[in-house]
N, C-alpha and C positions, 0 to 999 in steps of 0.2 A: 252076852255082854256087849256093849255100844262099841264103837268102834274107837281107837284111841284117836287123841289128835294127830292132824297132816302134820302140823308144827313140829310139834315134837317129837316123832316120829323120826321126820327128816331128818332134825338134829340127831337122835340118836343113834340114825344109819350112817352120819358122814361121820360124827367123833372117834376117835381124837384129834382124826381131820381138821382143819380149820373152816368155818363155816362163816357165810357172810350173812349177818343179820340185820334188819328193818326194821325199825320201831314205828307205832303210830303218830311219834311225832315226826317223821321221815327222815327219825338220823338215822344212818347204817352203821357199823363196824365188824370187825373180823376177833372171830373169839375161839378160841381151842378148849372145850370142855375136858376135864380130866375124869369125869364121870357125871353118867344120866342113867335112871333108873326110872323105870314105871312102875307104882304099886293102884293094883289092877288100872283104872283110867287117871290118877292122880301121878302127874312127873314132878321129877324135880330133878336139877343139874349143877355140878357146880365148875368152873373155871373162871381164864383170866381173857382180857383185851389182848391181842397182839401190834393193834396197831396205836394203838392212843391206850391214854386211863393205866398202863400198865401197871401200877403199884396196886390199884386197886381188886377184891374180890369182887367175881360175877356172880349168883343164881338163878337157877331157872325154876319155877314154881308156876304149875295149874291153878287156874282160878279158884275157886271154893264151887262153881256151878262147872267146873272141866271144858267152859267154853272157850277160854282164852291163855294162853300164856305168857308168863310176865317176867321181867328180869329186873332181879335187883341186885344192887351195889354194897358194898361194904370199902369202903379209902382205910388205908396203915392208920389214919389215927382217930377212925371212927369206932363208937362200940356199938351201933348196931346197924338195920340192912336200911337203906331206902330203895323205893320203889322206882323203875330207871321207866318202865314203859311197857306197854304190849308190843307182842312182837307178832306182825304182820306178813315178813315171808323170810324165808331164809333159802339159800344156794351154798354148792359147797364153793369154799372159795378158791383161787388158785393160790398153790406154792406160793407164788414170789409174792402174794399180798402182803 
């Protein structure tokens, strides 16, 4: 079996930790997943923003080719996900973020 992603991975070792995440449009934010599962190389995650966007839902979802990971959004008065961006690197964040 291929190796799973570093991405997500990471994420999955630091949650329910808060984890500082990168997108490839060079925004960051700090997100607390309440669960990430990998089914065999395909993840998926869901949580919220801590620092911004709070009302909002997060997801974490594998590409369709398992090369990239992607995070999308759901706002209280939306009904369905939009697509927020790749995510490029992630750290675990500190406490006080």
């Amino acid at each position: 079996m291929p190796d799973l992603h570093p991405i997500a991975k990471q994420i999955h070792n630091v949650q329910p930790r808060p984890v500082r995440i990168e997108l490839d449009t060079g925004e960051t934010g700090v997100f607390e997943f309440s669960s990430t599962e990998f089914f065999q190389r395909e993840f998926r995650g869901e949580g919220v923003r801590t620092d911004a966007d709070r009302d909002a839902d997060f997801r974490l979802i594998s590409s369709e080719d398992y090369e990239r990971i992607l995070l999308g959004r759901s706002g209280p008065d939306e009904d369905s996900w939009s697509m927020v961006g790749e995510i490029v690197s992630v750290e675990r964040a500190q406490e006080t973020d």
